[in-house]
C-alpha positions as CSV (number, residue, x, y, z in Angstrom):
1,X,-2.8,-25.1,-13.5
2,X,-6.7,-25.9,-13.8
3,X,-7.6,-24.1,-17.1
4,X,-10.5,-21.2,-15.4
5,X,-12.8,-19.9,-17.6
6,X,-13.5,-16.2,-18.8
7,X,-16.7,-16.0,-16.2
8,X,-14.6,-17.7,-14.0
9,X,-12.5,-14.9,-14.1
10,X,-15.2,-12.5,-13.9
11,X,-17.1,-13.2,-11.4
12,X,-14.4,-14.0,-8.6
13,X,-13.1,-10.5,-9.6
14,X,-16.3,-8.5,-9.2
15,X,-15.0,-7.5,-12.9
16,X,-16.9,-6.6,-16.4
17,X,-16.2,-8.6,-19.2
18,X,-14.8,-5.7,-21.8
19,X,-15.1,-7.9,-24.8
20,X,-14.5,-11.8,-25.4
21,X,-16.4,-15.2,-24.9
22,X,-17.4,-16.5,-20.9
23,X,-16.1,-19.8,-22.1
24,X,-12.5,-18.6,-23.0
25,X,-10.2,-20.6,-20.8
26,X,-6.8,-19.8,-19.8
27,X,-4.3,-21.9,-19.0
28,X,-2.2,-20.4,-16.5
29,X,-1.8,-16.8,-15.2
30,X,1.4,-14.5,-15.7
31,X,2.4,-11.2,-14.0
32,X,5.3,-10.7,-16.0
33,X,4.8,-9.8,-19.9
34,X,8.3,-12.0,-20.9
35,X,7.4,-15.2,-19.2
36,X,3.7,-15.1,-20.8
37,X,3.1,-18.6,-22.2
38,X,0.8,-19.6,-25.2
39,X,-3.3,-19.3,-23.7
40,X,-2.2,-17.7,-20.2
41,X,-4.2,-14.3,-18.5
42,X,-1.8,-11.6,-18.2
43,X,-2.6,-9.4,-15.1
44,X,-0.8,-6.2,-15.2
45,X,0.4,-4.9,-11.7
46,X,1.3,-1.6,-11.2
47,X,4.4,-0.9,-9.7
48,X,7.9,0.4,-10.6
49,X,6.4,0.1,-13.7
50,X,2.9,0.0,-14.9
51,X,2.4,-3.7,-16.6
52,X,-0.3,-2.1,-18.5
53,X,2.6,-0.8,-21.0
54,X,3.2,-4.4,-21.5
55,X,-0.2,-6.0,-22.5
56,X,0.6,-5.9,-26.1
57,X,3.3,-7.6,-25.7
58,X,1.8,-10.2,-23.7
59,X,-0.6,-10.9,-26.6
60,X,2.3,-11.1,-29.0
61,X,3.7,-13.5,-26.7
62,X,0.8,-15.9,-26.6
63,X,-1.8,-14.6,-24.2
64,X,-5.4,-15.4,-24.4
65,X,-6.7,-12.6,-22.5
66,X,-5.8,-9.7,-19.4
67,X,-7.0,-7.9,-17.1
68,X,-7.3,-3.9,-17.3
69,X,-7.8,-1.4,-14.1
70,X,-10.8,0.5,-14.3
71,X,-9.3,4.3,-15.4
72,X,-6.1,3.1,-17.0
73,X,-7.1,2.9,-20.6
74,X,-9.5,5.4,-22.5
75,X,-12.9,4.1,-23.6
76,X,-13.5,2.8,-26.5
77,X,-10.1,1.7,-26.8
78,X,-9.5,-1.1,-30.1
79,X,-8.9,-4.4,-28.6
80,X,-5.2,-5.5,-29.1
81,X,-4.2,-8.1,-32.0
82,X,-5.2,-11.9,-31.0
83,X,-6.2,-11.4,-27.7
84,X,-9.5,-13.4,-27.2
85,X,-10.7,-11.6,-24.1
86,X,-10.2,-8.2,-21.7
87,X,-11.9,-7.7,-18.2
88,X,-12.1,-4.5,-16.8
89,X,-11.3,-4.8,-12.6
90,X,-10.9,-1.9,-9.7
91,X,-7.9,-3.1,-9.0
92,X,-5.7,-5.7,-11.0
93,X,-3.2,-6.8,-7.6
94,X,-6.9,-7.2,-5.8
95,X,-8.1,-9.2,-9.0
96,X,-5.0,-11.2,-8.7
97,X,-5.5,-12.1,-5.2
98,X,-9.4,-12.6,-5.4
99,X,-8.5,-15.3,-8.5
100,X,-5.9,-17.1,-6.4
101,X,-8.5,-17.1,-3.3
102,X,-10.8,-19.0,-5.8
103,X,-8.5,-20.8,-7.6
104,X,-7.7,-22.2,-3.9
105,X,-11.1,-23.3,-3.4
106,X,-11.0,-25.9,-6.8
107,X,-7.6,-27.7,-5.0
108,X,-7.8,-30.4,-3.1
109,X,-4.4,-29.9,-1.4
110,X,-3.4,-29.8,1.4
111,X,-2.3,-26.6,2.8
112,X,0.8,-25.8,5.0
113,X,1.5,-22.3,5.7
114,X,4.5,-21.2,7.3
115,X,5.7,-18.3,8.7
116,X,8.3,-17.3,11.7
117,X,11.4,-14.7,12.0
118,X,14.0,-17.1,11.3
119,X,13.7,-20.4,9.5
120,X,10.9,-20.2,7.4
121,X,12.2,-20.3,4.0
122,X,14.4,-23.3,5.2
123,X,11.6,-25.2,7.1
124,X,9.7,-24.6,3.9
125,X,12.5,-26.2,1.4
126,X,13.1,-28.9,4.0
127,X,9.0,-30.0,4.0
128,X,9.4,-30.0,0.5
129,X,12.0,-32.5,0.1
130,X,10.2,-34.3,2.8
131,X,7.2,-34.3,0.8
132,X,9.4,-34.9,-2.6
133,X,9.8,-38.5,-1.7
134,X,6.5,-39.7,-1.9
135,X,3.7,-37.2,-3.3
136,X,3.2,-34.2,-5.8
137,X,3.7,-30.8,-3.7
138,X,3.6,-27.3,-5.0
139,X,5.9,-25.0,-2.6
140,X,6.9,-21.2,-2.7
141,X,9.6,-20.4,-4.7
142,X,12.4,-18.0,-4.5
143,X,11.3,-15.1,-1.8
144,X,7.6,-15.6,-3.3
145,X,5.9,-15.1,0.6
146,X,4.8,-11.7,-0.1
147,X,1.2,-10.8,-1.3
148,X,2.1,-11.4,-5.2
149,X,3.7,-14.6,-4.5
150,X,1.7,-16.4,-2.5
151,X,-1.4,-15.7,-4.8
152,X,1.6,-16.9,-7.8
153,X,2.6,-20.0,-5.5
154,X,-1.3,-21.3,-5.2
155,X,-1.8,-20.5,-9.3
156,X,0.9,-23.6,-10.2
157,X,-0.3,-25.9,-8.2
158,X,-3.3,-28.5,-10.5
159,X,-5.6,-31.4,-10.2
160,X,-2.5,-33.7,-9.1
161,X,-1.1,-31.7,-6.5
162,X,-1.4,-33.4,-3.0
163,X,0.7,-30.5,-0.6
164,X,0.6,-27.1,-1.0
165,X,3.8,-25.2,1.0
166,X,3.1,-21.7,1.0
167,X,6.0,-19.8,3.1
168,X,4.3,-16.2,4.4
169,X,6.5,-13.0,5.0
170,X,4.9,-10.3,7.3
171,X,5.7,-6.4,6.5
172,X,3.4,-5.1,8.9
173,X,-0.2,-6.2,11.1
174,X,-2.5,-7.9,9.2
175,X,-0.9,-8.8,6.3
176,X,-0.5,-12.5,7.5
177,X,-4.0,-12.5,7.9
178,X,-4.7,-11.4,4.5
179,X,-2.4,-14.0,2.7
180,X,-4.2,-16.4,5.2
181,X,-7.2,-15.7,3.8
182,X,-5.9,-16.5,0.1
183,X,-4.3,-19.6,1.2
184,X,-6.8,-21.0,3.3
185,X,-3.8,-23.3,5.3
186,X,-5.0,-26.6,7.1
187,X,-1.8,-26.7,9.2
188,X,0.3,-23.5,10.2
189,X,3.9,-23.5,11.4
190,X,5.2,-20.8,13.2
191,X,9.1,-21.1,13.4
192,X,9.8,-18.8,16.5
193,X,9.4,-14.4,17.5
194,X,12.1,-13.0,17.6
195,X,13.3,-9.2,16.6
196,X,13.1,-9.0,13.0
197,X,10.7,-6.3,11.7
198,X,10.8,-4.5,15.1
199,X,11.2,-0.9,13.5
200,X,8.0,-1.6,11.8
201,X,5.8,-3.2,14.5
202,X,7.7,-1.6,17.6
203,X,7.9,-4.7,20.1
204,X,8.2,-8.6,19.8
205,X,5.0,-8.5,21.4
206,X,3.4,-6.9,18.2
207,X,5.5,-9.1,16.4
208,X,4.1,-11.8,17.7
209,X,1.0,-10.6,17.7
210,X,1.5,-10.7,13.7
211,X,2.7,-14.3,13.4
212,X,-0.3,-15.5,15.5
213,X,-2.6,-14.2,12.7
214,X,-1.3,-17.9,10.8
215,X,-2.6,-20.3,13.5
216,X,-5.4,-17.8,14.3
217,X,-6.7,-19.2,10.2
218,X,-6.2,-22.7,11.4
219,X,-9.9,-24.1,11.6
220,X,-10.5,-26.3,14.2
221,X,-10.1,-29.6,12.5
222,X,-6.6,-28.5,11.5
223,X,-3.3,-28.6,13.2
224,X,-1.3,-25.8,14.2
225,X,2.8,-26.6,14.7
226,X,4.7,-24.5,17.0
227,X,8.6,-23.9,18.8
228,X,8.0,-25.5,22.3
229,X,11.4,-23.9,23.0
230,X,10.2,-20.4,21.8
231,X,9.0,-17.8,24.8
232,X,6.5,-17.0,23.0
233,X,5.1,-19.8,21.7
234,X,2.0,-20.6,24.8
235,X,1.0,-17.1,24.1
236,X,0.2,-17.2,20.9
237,X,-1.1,-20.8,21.5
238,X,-4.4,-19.8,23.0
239,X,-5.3,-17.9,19.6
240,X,-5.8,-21.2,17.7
241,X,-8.8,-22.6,17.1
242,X,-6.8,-25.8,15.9
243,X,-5.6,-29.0,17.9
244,X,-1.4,-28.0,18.5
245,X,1.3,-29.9,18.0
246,X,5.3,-28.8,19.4
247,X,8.2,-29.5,18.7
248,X,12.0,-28.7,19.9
249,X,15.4,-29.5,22.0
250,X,14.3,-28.5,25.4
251,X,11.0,-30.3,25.3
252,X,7.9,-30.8,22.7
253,X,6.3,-33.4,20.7
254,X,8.5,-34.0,18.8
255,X,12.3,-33.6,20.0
256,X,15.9,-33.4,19.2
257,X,18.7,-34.7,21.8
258,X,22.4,-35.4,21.4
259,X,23.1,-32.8,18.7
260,X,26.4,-32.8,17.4
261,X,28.4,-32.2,14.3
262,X,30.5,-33.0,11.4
263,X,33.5,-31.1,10.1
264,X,31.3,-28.7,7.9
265,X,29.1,-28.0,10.8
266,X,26.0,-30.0,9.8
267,X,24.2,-31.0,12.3
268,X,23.4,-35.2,13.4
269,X,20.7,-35.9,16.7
270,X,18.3,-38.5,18.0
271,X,14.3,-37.4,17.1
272,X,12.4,-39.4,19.5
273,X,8.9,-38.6,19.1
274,X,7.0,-41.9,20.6
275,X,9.7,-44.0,20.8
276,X,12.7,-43.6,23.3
277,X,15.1,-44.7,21.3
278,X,14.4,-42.4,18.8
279,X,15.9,-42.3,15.2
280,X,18.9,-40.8,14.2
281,X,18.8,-38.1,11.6
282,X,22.0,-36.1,9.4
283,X,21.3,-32.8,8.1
284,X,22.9,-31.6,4.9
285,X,22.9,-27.7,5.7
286,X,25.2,-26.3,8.2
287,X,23.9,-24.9,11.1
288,X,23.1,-26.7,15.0
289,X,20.0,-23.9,14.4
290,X,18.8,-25.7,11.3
291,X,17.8,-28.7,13.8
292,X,14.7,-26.6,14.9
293,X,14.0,-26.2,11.0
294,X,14.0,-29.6,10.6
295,X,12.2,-30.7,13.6
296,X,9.8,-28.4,12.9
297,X,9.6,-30.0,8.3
298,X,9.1,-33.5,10.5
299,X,6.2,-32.3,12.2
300,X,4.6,-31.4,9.6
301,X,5.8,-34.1,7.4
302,X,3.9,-36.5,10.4
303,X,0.9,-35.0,10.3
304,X,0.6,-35.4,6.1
305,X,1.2,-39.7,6.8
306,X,5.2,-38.9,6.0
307,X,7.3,-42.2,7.3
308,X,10.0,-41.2,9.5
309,X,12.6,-43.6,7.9
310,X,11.5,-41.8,4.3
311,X,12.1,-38.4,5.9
312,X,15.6,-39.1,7.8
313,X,16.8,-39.9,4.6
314,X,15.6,-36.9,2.5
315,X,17.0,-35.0,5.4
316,X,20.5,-36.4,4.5
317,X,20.2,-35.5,0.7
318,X,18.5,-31.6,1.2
319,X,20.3,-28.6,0.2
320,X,19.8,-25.5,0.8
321,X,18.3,-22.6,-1.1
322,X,20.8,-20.2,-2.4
323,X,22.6,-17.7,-0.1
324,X,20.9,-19.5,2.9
325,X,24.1,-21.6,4.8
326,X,25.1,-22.2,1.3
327,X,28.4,-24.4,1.3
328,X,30.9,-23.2,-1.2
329,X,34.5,-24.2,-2.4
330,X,37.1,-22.4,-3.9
331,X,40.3,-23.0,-5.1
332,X,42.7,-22.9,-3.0
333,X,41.3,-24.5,-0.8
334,X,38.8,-21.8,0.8
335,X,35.4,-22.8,2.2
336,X,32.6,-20.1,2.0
337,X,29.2,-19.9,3.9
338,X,26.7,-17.9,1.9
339,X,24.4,-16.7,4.2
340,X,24.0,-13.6,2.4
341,X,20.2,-13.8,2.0
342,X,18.8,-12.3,5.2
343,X,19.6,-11.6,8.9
344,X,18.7,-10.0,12.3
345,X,20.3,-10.3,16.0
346,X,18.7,-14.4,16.1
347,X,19.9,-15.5,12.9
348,X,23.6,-13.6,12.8
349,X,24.1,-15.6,16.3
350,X,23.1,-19.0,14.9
351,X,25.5,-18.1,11.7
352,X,28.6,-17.0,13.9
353,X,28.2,-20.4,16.0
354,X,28.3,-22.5,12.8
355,X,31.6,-20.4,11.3
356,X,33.1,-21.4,14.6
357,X,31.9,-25.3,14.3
358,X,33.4,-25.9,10.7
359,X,36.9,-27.1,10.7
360,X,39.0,-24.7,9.7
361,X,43.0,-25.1,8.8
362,X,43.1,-21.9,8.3
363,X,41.4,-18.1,9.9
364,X,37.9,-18.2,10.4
365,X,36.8,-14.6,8.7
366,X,33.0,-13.2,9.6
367,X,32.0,-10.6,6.8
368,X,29.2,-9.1,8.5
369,X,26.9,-6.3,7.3
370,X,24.0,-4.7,8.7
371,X,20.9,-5.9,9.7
372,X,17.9,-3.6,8.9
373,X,14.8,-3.1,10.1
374,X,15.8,-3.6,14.0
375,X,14.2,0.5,14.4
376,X,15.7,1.2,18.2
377,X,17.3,-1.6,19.1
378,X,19.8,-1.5,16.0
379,X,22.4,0.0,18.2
380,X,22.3,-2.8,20.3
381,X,22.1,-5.1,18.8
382,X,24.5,-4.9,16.2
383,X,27.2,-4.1,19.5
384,X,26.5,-7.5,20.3
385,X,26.8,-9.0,17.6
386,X,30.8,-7.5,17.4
387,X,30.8,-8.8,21.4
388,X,30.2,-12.2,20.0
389,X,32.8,-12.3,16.9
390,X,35.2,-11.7,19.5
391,X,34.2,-13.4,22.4
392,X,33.0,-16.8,19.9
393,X,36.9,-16.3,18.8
394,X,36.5,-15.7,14.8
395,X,39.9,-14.6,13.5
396,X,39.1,-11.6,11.8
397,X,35.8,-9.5,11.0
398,X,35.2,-7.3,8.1
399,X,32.0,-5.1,9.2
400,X,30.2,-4.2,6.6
401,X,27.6,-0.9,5.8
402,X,26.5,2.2,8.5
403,X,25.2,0.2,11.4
404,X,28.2,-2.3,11.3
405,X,30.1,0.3,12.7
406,X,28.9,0.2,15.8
407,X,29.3,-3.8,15.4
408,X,33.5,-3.2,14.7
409,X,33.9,-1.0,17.2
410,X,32.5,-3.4,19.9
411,X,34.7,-6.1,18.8
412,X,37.7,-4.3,19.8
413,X,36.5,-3.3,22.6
414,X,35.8,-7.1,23.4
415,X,39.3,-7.5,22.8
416,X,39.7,-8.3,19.2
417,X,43.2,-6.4,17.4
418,X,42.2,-3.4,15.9
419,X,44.2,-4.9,12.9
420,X,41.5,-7.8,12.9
421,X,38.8,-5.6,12.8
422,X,38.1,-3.9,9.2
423,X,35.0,-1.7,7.9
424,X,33.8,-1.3,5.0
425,X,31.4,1.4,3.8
426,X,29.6,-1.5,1.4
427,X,29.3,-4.7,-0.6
428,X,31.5,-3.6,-3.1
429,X,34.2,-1.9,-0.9
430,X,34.2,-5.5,0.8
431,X,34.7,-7.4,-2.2
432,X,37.7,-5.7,-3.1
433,X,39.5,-6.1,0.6
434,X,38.5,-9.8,0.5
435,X,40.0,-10.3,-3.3
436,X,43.5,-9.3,-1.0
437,X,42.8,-10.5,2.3
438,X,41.3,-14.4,2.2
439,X,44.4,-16.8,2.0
440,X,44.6,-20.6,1.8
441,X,42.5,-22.6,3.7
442,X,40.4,-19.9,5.3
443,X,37.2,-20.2,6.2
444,X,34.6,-17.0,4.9
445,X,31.2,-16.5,6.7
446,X,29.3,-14.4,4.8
447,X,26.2,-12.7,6.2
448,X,23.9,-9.5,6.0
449,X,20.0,-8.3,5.5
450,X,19.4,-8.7,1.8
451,X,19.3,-5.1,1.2
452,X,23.2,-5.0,1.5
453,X,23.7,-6.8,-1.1
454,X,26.4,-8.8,0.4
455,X,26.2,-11.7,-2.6
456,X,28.8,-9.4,-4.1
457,X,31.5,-10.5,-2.1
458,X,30.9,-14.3,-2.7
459,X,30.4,-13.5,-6.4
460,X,33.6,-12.2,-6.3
461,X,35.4,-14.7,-3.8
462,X,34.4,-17.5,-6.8
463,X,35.3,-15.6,-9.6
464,X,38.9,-15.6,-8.2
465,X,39.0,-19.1,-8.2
């Protein structure tokens, strides 16, 4: 991080210095009291908890100074032992977000925002490997797309940082548009529109109504990157201000053909972009769907001077994040896809297909759980899903939470045995009837919204081993 000074501080907050020197600098900014580091600003958020319980312990830990919210603490209260400097704000997560804004505008990065209902978080680790070969880049980390972690994500990047990948999660209107305008992108991806979040917007048209608010920040000397095969993608084209670039299977700028793939599922095709006999390019995450990821990491990786031979090649070596397609092996001899991160109707297809592209010796099992957040559709949705695991063929489902029901019950009456078919009431339920049921040579898909908690099973399909 660029060390800021006290004023610094002060004035991008609209906050009072309490007590302390202007010219205090801190060296990098923590929300978090335990992963404080020697001369950083502690900003305490309030939440579950209220961080302001922490601050002395912060300043045990190292911190130079912190920020307080007007109200919290009484007047005339004794500053704690070695801290250097307090500044009194309206709100501290507002405070947090106005520093990152103008911590944003000392960087000389590059900034790539994406965002999407499927895909983004593995667009945005495939860009970065991308980028890995040849420059310094600063990307999100973990599930940090939210408005604490993109304001986190643009605090570690410094002087030497030449990308900036900053993934953006949407919970309702107009939050896009307020991480946006702390990121300040240059080029905006938007992966595709599909269902997820309906219950909270109502309609993919709100939805993508929501997603446009990224290329809608583009300014016009920047480059927006969208789906070409997306229905929804010349829509939300007219709201850019920015020159567009598309990519996909059907048709785009940049294009896939001749997809095919290995014994674990991963994906090989030809990109042709200008040339017609294109390149060849080997994925290393299962998943035909994660060709639109990585079409969509090239076009970008294009437009920041990335050589195509350089980018076919990190392609080969890039893993995926945790519980996202997420090869594992077992002994004996049982292959697992951890997709246990996320899901809605889009993603669940896409993760099905791939169970039923990897070689398997043995049964191909689905563990399936619900998908939240689908509102009216859920019903639906989650019916066709079961449709799928037993018109796709997949040896035996285990549904998994309340909604899933509706998701077992649809497989039989698809035509799977009722003996193939098993519910569970949750995560842990599940666990214990896979410890029994997965033999030798079987192959596990593992897949739910996050809030199931469907890790559990994995965790306890390895600990078997």
């Amino acid at each position: 991080m660029i060390p800021l000074r006290a004023d610094e501080i002060v004035s991008s907050t609209g906050g009072v210095l309490m007590y302390g020197s202007n010219d205090t600098r801190v060296k990098g900014v923590s929300i978090d009291s335990r992963t404080v580091a020697f001369g950083d600003l502690f900003i305490p958020l309030k939440g579950i908890t209220d961080g302001h319980a922490y601050i002395a312990d912060a300043i045990r830990a190292g911190a130079a100074g912190f920020l307080i919210e007007r109200g919290t603490i009484a007047a005339g209260m004794k500053p704690p032992a070695g801290a250097l400097f307090a500044v009194e704000v309206a709100d501290t997560l507002r405070a947090f977000q106005e520093i990152a804004k103008y911590y944003r505008t000392k960087l000389r990065a590059t900034v790539v925002g994406i965002t999407g209902s499927t895909g983004k978080t593995t667009t945005k680790d495939m860009l970065a490997c991308l980028l890995a070969t040849s420059m310094k880049a600063v990307s999100t980390a973990k599930n940090y797309n939210n408005e604490i972690g993109v304001p986190l994500t643009i605090l570690e990047a410094d002087s030497e940082t030449s990308v900036l990948v900053i993934e953006m999660a949407m919970r309702g209107p107009g939050q896009i548009e307020e991480l946006a305008g702390i990121a300040m992108p240059h080029i905006g991806v938007v992966t595709n529109i599909g269902e997820a979040h309906i219950e909270l917007l109502g309609s993919q048209e709100e939805i993508a109504r929501a997603k446009a608010e990224l290329i809608e920040a583009i300014p016009p000397e920047g480059v927006t990157i969208l789906n070409a095969d997306c229905v929804w993608s010349t829509s939300i084209s007219e709201r850019t201000p920015a020159r567009m670039v598309t990519y996909g299977i059907a048709g785009g700028d940049v294009r896939a053909s001749g997809i095919d793939v290995d014994q674990l599922g991963r994906a090989v095709f030809r990109l042709t972009i200008d040339d017609p006999s294109g390149y060849l390019v080997r994925l290393a995450v299962p998943g035909r769907h994660n060709v639109y990821n990585a079409l969509a990491a090239i076009a970008a990786g294009l437009e920041l001077g990335l050589r195509i031979d350089d980018m076919r090649l990190a392609l080969a070596e890039c893993k995926p994040s945790s519980m996202r397609m997420e090869v594992i092996s077992v002994e004996p001899d049982v292959l697992i896809l951890n997709d246990a991160y996320n899901a809605n109707p889009v993603s669940m297809l896409a993760a099905l297909s791939t169970l039923m592209d990897v070689e398997a010796k043995g049964r191909r099992i689905a563990v399936l759980g619900d998908m939240l957040e689908l509102g009216h559709i859920s019903a639906d949705a989650h019916r066709q899903i079961g449709e799928a695991v037993a018109t796709l063929g997949a040896d035996i489902l285990v549904a998994v939470g309340t909604e899933s029901q509706q998701m077992a019950e649809a497989a039989v009456r698809s035509g799977m045995g009722h003996k193939a078919v098993i519910a569970c009431a949750n995560a842990d339920t599940a666990a214990q009837v896979l410890g029994q049921l997965v033999m030798e040579r079987d192959v596990v898909l593992v897949k739910a919204s996050r809030g199931m908690g469907l890790e559990k099973v994995v965790e306890s399909l390895v600990a078997q081993e």
